[in-house]
KOLMIDREN-104413 format. One record per residue (C-alpha): x, y, z; residue number from 1; chain. Coordinates in steps of 0.02 Angstrom, whole numbers. Layout:
N
+--------+--------+--------+-----+--------+
!     px !     py !     pz ! num ! chaine !
+--------+--------+--------+-----+--------+
!      X !      Y !      Z ! NUM !      A !
...
+--------+--------+--------+-----+--------+
//
This chain:
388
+--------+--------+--------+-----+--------+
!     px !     py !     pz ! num ! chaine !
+--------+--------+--------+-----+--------+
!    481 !    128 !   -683 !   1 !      A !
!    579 !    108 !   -856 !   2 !      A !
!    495 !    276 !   -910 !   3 !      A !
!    558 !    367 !   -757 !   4 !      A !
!    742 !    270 !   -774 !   5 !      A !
!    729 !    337 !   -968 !   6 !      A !
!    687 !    516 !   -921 !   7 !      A !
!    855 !    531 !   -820 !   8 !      A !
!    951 !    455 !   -976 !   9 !      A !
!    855 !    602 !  -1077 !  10 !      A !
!    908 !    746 !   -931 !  11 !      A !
!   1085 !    676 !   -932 !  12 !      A !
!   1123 !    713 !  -1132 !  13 !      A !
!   1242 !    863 !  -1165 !  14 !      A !
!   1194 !    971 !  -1306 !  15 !      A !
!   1269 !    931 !  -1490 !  16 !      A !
!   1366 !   1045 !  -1570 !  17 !      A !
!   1328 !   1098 !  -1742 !  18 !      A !
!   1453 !   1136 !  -1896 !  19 !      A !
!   1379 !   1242 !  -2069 !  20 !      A !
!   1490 !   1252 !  -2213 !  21 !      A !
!   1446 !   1341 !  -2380 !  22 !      A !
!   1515 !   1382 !  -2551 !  23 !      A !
!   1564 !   1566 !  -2584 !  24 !      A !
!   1565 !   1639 !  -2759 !  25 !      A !
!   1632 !   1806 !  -2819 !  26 !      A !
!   1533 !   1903 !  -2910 !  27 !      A !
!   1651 !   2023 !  -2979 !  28 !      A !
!   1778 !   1908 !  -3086 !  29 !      A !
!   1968 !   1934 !  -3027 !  30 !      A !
!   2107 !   1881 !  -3164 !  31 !      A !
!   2179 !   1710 !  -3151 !  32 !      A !
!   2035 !   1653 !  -3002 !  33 !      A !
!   1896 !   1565 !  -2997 !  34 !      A !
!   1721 !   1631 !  -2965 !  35 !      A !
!   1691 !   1498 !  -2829 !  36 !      A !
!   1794 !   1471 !  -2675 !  37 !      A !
!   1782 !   1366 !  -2508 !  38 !      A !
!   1660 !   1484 !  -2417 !  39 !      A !
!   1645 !   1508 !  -2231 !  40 !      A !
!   1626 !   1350 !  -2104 !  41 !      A !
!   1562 !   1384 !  -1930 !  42 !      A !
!   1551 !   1247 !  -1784 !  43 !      A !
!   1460 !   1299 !  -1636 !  44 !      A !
!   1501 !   1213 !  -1438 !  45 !      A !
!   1346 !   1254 !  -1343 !  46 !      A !
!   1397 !   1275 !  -1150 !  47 !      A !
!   1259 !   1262 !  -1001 !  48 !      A !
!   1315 !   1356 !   -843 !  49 !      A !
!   1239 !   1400 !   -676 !  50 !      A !
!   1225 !   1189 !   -644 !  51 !      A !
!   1064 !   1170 !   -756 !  52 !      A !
!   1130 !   1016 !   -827 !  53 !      A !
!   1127 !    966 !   -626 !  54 !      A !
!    959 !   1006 !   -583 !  55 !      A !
!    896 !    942 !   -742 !  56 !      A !
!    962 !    761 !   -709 !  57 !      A !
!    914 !    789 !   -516 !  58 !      A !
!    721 !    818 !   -564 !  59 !      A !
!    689 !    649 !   -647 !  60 !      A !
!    778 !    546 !   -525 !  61 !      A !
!    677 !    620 !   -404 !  62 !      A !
!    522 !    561 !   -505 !  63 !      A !
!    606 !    397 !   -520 !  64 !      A !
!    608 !    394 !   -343 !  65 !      A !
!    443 !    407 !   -333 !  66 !      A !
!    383 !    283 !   -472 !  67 !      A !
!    488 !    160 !   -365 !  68 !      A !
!    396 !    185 !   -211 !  69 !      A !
!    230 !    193 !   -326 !  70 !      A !
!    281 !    -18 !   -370 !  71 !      A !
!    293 !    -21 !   -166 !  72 !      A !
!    140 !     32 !   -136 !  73 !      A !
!     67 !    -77 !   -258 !  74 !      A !
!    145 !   -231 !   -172 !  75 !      A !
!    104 !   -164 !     -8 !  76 !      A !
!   -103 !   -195 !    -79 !  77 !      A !
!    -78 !   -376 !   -131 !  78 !      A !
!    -35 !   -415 !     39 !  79 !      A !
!   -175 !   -329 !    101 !  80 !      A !
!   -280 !   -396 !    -17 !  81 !      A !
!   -200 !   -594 !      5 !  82 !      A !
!   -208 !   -550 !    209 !  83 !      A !
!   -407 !   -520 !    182 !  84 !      A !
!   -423 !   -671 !     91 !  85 !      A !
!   -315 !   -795 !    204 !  86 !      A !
!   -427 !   -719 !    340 !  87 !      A !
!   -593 !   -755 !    252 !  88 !      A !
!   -550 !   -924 !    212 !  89 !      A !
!   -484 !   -958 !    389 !  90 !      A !
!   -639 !   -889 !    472 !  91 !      A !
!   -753 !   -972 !    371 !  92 !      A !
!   -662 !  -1147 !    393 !  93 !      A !
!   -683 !  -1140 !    573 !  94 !      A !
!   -844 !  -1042 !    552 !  95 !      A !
!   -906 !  -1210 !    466 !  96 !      A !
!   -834 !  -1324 !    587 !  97 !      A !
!   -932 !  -1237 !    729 !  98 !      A !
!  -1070 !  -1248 !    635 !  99 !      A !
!  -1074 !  -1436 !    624 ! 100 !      A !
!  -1037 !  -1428 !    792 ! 101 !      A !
!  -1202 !  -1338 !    830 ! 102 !      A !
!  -1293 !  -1446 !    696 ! 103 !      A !
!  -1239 !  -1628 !    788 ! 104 !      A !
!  -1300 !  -1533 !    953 ! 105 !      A !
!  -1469 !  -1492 !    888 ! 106 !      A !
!  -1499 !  -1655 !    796 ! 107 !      A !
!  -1468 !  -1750 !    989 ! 108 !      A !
!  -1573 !  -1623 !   1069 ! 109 !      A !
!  -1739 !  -1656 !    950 ! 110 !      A !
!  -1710 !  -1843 !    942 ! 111 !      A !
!  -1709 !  -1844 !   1150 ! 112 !      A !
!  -1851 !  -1726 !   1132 ! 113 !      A !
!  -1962 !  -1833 !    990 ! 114 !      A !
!  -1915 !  -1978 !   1133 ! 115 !      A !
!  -1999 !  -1884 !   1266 ! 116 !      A !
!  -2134 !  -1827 !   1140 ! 117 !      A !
!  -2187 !  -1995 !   1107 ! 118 !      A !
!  -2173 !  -2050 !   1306 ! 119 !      A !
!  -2293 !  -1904 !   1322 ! 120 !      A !
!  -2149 !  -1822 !   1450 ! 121 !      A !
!  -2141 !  -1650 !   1332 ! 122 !      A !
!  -2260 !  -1526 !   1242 ! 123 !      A !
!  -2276 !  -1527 !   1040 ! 124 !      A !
!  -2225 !  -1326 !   1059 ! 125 !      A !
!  -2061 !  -1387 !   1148 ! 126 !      A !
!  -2029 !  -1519 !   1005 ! 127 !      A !
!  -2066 !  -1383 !    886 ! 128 !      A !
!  -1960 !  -1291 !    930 ! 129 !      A !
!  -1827 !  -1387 !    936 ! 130 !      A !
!  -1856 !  -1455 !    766 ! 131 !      A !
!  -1850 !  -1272 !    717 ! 132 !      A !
!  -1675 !  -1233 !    819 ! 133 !      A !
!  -1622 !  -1415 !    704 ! 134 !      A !
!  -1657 !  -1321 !    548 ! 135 !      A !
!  -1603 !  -1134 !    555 ! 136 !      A !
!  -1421 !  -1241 !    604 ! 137 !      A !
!  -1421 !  -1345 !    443 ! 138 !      A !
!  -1465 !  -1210 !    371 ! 139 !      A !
!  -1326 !  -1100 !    437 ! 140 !      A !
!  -1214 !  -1255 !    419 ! 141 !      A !
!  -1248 !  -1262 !    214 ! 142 !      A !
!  -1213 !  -1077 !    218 ! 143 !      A !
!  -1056 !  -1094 !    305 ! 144 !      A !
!   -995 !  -1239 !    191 ! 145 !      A !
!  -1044 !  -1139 !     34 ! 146 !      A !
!   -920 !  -1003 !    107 ! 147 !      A !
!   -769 !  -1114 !    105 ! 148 !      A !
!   -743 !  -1142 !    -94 ! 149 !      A !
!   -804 !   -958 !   -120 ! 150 !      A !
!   -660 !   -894 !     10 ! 151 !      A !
!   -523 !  -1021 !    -57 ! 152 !      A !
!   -566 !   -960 !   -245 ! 153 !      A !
!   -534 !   -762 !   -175 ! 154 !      A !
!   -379 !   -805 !   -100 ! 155 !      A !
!   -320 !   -903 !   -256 ! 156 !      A !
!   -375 !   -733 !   -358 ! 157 !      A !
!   -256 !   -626 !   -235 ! 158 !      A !
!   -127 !   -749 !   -254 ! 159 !      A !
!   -137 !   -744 !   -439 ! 160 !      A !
!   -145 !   -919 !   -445 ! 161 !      A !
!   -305 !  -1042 !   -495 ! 162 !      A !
!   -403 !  -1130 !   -339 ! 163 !      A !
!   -357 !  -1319 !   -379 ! 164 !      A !
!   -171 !  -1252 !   -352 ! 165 !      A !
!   -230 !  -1220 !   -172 ! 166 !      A !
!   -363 !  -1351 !   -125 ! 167 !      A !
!   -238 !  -1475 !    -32 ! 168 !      A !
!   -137 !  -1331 !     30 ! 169 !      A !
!   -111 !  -1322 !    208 ! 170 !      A !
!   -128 !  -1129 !    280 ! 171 !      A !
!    -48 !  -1084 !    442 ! 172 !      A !
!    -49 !   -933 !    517 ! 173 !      A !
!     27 !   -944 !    712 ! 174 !      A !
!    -30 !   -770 !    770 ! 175 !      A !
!   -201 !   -779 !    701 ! 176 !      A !
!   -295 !   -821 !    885 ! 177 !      A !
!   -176 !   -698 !    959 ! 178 !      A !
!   -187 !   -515 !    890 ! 179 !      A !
!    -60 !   -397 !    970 ! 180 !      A !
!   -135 !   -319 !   1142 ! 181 !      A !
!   -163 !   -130 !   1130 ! 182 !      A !
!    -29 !    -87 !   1258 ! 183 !      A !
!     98 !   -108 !   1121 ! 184 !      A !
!     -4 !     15 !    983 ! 185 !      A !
!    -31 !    175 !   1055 ! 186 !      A !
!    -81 !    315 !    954 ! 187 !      A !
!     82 !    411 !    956 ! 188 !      A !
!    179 !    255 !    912 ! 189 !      A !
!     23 !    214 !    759 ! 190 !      A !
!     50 !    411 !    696 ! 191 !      A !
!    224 !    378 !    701 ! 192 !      A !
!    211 !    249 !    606 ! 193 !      A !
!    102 !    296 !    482 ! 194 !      A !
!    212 !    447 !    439 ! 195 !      A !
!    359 !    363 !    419 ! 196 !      A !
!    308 !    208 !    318 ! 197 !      A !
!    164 !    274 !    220 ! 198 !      A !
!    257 !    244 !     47 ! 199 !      A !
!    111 !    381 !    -38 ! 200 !      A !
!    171 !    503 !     70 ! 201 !      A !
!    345 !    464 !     49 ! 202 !      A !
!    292 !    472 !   -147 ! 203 !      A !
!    224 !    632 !   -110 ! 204 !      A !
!    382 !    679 !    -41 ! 205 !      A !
!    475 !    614 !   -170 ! 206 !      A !
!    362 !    718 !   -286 ! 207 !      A !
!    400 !    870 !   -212 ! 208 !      A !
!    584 !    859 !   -188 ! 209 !      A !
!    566 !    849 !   -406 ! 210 !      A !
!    458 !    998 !   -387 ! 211 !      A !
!    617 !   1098 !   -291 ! 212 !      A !
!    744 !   1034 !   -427 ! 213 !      A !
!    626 !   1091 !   -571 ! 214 !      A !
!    620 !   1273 !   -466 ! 215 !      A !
!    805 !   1277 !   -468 ! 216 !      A !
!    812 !   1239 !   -633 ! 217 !      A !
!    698 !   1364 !   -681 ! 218 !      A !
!    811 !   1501 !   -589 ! 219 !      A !
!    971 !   1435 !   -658 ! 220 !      A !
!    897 !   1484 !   -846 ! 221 !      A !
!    900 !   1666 !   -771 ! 222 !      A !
!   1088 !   1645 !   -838 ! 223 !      A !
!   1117 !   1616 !  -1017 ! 224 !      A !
!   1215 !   1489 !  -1080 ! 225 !      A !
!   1369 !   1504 !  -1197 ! 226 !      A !
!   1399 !   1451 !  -1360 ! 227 !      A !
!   1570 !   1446 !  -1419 ! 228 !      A !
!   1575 !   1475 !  -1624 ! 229 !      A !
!   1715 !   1459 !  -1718 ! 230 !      A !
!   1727 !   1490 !  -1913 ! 231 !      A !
!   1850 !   1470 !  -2050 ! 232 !      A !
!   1848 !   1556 !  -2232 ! 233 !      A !
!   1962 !   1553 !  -2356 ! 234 !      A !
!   1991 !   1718 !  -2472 ! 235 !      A !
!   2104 !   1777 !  -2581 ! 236 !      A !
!   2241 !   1653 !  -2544 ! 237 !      A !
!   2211 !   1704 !  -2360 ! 238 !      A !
!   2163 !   1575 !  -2231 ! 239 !      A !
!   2028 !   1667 !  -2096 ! 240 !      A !
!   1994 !   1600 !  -1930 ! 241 !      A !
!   1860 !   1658 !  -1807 ! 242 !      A !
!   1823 !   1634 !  -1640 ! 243 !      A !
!   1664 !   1707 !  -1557 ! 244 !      A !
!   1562 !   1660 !  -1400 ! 245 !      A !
!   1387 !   1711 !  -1425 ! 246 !      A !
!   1261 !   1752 !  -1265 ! 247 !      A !
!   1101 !   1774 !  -1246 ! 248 !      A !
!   1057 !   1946 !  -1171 ! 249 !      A !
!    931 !   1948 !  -1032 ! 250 !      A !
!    857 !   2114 !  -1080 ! 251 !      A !
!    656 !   2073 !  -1120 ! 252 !      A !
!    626 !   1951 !   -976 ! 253 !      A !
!    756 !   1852 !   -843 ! 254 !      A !
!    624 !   1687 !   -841 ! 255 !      A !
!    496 !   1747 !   -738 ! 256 !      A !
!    352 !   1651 !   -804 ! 257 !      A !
!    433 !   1507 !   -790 ! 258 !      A !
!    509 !   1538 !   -627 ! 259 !      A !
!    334 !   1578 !   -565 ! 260 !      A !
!    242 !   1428 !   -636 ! 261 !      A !
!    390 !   1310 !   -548 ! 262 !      A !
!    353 !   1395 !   -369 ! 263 !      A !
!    169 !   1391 !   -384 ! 264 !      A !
!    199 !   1187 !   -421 ! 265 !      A !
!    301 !   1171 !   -297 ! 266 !      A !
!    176 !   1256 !   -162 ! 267 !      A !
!     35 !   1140 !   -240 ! 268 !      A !
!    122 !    966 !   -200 ! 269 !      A !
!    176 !   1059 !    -16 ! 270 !      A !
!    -12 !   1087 !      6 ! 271 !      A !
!    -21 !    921 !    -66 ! 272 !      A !
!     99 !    831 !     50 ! 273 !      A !
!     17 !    916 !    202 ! 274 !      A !
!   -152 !    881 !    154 ! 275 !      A !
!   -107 !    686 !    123 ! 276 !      A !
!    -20 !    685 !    299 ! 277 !      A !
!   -168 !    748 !    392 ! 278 !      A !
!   -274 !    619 !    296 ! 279 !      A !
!   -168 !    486 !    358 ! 280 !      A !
!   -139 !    541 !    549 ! 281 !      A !
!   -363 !    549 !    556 ! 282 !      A !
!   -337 !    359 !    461 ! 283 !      A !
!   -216 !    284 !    570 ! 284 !      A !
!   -312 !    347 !    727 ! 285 !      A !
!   -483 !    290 !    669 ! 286 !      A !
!   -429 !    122 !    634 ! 287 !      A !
!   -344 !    109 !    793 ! 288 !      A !
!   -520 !    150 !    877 ! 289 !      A !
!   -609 !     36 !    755 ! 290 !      A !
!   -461 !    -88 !    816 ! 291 !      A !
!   -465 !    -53 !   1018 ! 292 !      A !
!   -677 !    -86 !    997 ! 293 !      A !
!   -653 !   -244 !    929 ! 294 !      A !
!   -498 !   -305 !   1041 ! 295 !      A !
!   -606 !   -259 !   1195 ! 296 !      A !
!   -770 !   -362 !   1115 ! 297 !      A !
!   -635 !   -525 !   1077 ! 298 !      A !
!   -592 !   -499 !   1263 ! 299 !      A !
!   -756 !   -527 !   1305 ! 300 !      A !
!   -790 !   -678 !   1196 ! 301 !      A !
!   -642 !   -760 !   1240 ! 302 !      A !
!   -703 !   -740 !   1430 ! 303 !      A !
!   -863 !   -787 !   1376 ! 304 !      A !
!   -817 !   -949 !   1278 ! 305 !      A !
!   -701 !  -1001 !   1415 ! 306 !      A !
!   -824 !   -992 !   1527 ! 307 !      A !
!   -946 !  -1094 !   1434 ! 308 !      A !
!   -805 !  -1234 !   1412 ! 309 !      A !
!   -774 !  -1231 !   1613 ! 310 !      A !
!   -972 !  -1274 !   1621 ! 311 !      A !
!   -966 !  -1401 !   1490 ! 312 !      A !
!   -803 !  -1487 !   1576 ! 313 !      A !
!   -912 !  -1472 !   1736 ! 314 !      A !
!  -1065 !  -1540 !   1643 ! 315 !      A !
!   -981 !  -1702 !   1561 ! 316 !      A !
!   -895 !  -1765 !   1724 ! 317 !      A !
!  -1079 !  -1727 !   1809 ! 318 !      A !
!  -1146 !  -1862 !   1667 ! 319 !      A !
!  -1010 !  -1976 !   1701 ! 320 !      A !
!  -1038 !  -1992 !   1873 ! 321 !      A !
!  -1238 !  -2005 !   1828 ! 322 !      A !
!  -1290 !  -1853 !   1913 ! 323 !      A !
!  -1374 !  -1745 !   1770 ! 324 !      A !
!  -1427 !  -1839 !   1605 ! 325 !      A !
!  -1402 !  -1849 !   1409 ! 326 !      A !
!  -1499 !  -1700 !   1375 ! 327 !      A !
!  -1429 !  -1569 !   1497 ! 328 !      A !
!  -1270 !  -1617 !   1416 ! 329 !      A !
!  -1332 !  -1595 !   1248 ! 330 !      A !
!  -1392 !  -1438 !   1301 ! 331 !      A !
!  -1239 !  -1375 !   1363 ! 332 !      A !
!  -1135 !  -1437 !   1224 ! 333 !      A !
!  -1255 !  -1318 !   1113 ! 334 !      A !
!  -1222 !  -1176 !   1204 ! 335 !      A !
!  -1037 !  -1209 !   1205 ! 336 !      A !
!  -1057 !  -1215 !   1031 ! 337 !      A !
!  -1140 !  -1054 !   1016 ! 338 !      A !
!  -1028 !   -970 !   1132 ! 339 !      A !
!   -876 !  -1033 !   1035 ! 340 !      A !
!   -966 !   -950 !    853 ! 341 !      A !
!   -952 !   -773 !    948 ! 342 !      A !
!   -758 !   -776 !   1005 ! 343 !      A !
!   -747 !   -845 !    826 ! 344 !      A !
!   -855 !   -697 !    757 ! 345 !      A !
!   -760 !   -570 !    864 ! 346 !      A !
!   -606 !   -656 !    809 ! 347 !      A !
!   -634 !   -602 !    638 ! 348 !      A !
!   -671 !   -452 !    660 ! 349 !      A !
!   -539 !   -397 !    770 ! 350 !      A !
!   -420 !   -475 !    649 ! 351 !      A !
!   -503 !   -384 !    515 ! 352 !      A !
!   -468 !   -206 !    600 ! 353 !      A !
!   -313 !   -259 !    627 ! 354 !      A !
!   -300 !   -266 !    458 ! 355 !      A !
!   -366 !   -109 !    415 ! 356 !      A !
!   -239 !    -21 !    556 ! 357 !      A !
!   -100 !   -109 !    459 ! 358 !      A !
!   -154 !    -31 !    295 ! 359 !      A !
!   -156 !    132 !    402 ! 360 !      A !
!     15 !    124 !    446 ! 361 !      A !
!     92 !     -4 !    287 ! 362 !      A !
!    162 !    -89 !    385 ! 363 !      A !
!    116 !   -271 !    449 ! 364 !      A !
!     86 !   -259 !    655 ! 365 !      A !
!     88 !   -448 !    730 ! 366 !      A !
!    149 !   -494 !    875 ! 367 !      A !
!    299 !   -556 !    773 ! 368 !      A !
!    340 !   -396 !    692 ! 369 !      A !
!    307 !   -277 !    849 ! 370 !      A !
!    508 !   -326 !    883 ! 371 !      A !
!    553 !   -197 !    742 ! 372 !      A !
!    462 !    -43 !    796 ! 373 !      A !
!    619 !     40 !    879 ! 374 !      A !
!    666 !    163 !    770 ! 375 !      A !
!    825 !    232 !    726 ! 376 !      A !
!    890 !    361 !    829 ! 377 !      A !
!    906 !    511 !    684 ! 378 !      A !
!    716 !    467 !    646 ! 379 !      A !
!    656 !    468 !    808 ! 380 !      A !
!    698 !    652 !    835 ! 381 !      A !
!    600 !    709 !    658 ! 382 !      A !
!    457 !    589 !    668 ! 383 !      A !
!    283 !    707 !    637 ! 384 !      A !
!    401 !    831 !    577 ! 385 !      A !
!    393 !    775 !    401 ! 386 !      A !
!    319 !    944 !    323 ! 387 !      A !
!    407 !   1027 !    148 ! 388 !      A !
+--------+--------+--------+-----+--------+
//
């Protein structure tokens, strides 16, 4: 960004004049002079015309433009990067919490079970079994505990700061249960979007607005500039002053290389531009897909896990009143449990396209921040019109 700031400094200088003064001596010796006089001084005012000086300062602050929205969409990847990582080590907190959940279940069912065994009520293939169900969920209990220092050390990494800074750090994220419903994202309104607060194509655009100022400047050189000389000589008592512009004839070429190179670059970042904004209309839709899938499989787990909590409501006033016993509720507590672990997995992952749909579009699209998607009225009318 200081390089770009410097380049405008470098555009921005005028031309120095320059001043040549010499000794003169005569050759031929004239009576009562001396062979060497003051000789001839020139100073020379170099004058730009057609605006070059203009366009020159106008190309790097285009570019500066652009490195500016460069350091934007840097920032705009740690969030997305700390985002992932809050996610990850949210999802994998609860993720382990279920999975005690499911672990206390299973160790009630195969103690009732190992009861029954020994009162001869149940098979040894039933008690195996359950003694198997006991150990796949310690086992997916370790694995879930083993993902909660891993997570917390990734988000400390994103945050740039070391994991003991964050281990009695208390993470809330309100919307996190409650992604935004896909009435409110519809593809025109994602596209949208996407082409208006996509900083790389703004960057691009930024890019190519240089491209047009380094074109103009190009045809400006087509006119040559003026230098203004002046001279003085002294000679024979006599004081001589000159005054001459000097110009640059355009008679072997009128900066058509030049002129061509320029327009060629600026058609290459055009074809550029267009090809980015293409790429980021088939982005923004595909992760609105990928986001609609998951939305609709949450739906369904959320139904699903409410469901199972009506039956374990139903279940636990049924034991209280003595009409079903210990192990039916166990039983039902375990498929709660295991009902719960798939909103909780579709949770994630809905949350995670969510993510990716925000990266579409740069912008972040909670519930919270759908409040700010009215644009302004001059941008509504050019939105997808954003072509060089």
């Amino acid at each position: 960004m200081k390089v770009a700031r410097a380049a405008i400094i470098t555009a921005a200088q005028r031309p120095n004049p320059s001043f040549g003064l010499g000794p003169a001596y005569a050759a031929t010796a004239v009576p009562n002079f001396a062979p060497w006089a003051i000789g001839s001084a020139t100073i020379n005012f170099p004058i730009e015309t057609a605006g070059k000086r203009g366009y020159r300062i106008a190309q790097p602050e285009r570019l500066a433009d652009a490195a500016a929205l460069g350091v934007g969409d840097t920032a705009w990847r740690v969030r997305s990067a700390v985002r992932a990582a809050l996610l990850n080590y949210l999802m994998a907190r609860r993720e382990y919490a279920l999975a005690r959940a499911n672990e206390t279940a299973s160790e009630r069912i195969a103690q009732m079970l190992q009861e029954r065994f020994d009162a001869g009520a149940v098979s040894a293939p039933q008690l195996n079994l359950a003694f198997a169900n006991l150990a796949a969920s310690r086992l997916k209990a370790a694995q879930a505990q083993s993902r909660v220092p891993q997570t917390l050390n990734a988000l400390a990494t994103a945050l740039g700061v070391t994991a003991d800074a964050l281990r009695n750090t208390a993470f809330a994220w309100p919307q996190l249960d409650h992604p935004p419903d896909e009435a409110s994202l519809t593809p025109a309104r994602v596209r949208r979007l996407a082409l208006l607060d996509r900083l790389d194509l703004r960057r691009k655009l930024a890019q190519y607005a240089a491209a047009d100022e380094a074109l103009k400047l190009e045809i400006a050189r087509q006119y040559p500039d003026i230098n203004l000389a002046g001279g003085y000589s002294w000679e024979v008592n006599e004081n001589i002053f000159e005054l001459f512009p000097v110009v640059t004839l355009p008679l072997m070429n009128r900066n058509q290389g030049p002129i061509a190179q320029a327009r060629a670059r600026r058609a290459e970042v055009a074809a550029e531009f267009t090809a980015l904004q293409d790429a980021i209309i088939g982005q923004a839709d595909g992760a609105l897909t990928r986001y609609r899938g998951a939305l609709a499989a949450l739906h369904q787990g959320t139904r699903f896990a409410a469901f199972a909590e009506q039956r374990l409501a139903a279940t636990r006033r049924a034991a209280d009143l003595g009409d079903i016993d210990a192990f039916t509720l166990a039983t039902t507590q375990l498929e709660t449990a295991v009902a719960q672990q798939s909103k909780l997995s579709a949770l994630g992952d809905a949350q995670a396209a969510l993510g990716a749909l925000e990266d579409a579009v740069q912008r972040p699209l909670g519930n919270g921040d759908l409040k700010s998607f009215i644009l302004p009225t001059a941008l509504q009318n050019t939105a997808g019109e954003l072509t060089p």
